[in-house]
Backbone as CSV, one residue per row, in Angstrom:
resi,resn,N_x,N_y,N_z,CA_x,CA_y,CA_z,C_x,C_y,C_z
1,UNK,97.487,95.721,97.802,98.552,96.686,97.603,99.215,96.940,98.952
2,UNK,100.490,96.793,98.822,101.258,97.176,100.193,101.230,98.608,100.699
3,UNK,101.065,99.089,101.828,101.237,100.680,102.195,101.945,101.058,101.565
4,UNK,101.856,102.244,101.221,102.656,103.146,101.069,103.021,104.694,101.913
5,UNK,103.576,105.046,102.254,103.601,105.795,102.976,103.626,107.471,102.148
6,UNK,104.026,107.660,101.441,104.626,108.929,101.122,103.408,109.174,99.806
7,UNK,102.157,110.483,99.412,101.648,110.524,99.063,101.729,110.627,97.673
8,UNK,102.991,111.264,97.217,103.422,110.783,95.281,103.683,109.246,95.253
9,UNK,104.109,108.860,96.017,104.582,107.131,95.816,103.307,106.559,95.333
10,UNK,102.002,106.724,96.118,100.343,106.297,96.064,100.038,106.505,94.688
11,UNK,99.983,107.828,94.378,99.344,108.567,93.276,100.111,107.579,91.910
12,UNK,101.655,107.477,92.285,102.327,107.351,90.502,101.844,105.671,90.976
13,UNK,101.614,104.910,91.820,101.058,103.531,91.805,99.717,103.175,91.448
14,UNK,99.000,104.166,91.591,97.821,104.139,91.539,97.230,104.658,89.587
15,UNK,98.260,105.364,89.447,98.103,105.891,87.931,98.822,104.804,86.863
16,UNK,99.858,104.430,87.550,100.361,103.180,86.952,99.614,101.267,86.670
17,UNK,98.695,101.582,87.393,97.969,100.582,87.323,96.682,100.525,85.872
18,UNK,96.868,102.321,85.944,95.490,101.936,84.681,96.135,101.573,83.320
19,UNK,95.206,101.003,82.302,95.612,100.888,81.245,96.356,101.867,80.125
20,UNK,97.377,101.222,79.945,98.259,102.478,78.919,98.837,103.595,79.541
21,UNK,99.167,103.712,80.346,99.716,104.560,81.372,101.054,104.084,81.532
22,UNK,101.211,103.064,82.029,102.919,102.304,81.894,103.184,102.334,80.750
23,UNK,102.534,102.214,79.897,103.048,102.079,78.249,103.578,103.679,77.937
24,UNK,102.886,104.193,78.292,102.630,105.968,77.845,104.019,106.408,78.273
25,UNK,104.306,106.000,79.698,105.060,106.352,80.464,106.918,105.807,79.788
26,UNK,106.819,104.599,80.020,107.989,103.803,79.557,108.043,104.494,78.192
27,UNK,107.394,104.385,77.025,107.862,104.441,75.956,108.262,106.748,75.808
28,UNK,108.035,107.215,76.901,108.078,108.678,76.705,110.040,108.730,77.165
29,UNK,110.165,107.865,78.405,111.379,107.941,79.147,112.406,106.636,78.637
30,UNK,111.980,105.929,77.966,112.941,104.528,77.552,114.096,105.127,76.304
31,UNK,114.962,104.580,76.127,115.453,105.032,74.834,115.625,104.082,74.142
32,UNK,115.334,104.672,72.410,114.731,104.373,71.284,114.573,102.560,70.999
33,UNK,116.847,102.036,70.902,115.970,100.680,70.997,115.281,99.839,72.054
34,UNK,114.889,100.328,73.357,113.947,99.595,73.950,113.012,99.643,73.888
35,UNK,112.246,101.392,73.603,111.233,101.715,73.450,110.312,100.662,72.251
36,UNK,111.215,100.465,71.035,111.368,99.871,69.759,110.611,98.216,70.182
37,UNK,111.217,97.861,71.582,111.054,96.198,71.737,109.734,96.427,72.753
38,UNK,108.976,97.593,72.927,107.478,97.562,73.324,106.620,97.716,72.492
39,UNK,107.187,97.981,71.303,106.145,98.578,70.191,104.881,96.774,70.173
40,UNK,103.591,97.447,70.099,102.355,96.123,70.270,102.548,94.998,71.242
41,UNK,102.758,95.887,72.194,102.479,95.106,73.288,102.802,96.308,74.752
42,UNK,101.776,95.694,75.588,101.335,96.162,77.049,102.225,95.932,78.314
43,UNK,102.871,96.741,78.712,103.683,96.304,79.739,102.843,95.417,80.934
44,UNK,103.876,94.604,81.030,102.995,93.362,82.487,102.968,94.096,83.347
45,UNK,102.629,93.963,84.686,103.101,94.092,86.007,103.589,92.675,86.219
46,UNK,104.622,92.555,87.241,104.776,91.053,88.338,105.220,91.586,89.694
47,UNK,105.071,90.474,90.099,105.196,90.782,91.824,106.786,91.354,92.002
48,UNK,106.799,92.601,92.500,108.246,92.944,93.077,108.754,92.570,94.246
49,UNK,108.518,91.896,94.795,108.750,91.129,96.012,109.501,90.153,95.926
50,UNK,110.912,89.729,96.422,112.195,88.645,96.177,112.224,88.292,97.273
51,UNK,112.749,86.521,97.686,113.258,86.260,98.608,114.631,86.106,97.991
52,UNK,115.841,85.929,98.788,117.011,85.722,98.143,117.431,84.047,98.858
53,UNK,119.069,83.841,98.096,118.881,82.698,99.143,119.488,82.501,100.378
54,UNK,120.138,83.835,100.788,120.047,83.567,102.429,118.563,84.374,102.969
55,UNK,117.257,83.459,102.609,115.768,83.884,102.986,116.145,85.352,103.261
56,UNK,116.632,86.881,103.126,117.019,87.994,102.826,115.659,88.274,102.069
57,UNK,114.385,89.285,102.172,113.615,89.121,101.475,113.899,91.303,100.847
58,UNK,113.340,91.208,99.902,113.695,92.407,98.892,112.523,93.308,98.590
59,UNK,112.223,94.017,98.336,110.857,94.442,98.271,111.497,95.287,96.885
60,UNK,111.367,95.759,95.702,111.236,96.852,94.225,109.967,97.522,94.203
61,UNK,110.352,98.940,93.839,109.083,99.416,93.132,108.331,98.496,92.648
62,UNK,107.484,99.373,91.247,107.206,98.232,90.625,108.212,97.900,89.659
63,UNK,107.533,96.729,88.867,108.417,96.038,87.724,107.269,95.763,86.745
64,UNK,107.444,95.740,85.962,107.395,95.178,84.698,107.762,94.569,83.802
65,UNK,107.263,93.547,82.754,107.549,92.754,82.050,107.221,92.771,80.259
């Protein structure tokens, strides 16, 4: 896990990692038809980390899939 500096940033990364928690989360704040296109199934994590192509590299919260 990359530092984080700022102590809510830690906590909502750290709570976001357990199971059903991103789900809990997304489907409370998403609206209806997206919420709709999580129904039985677990949000991914993937790496938020981009290079671009002038090598420009990007860092995102997280993401999900």
């Amino acid at each position: 896990m990359s530092k984080v500096h700022a102590a809510h940033d830690h906590l909502f990364k750290l709570l976001l990692e357990l199971p059903g928690v991103a789900r809990a989360l997304l489907s409370e704040r998403l609206p209806a038809p997206l919420r709709e296109r999580l129904e039985g199934e677990e949000p991914q994590p993937v790496p938020g980390d981009f290079i671009r192509r002038g090598l420009n590299e990007i860092r995102s919260g997280l993401v999900f899939r």
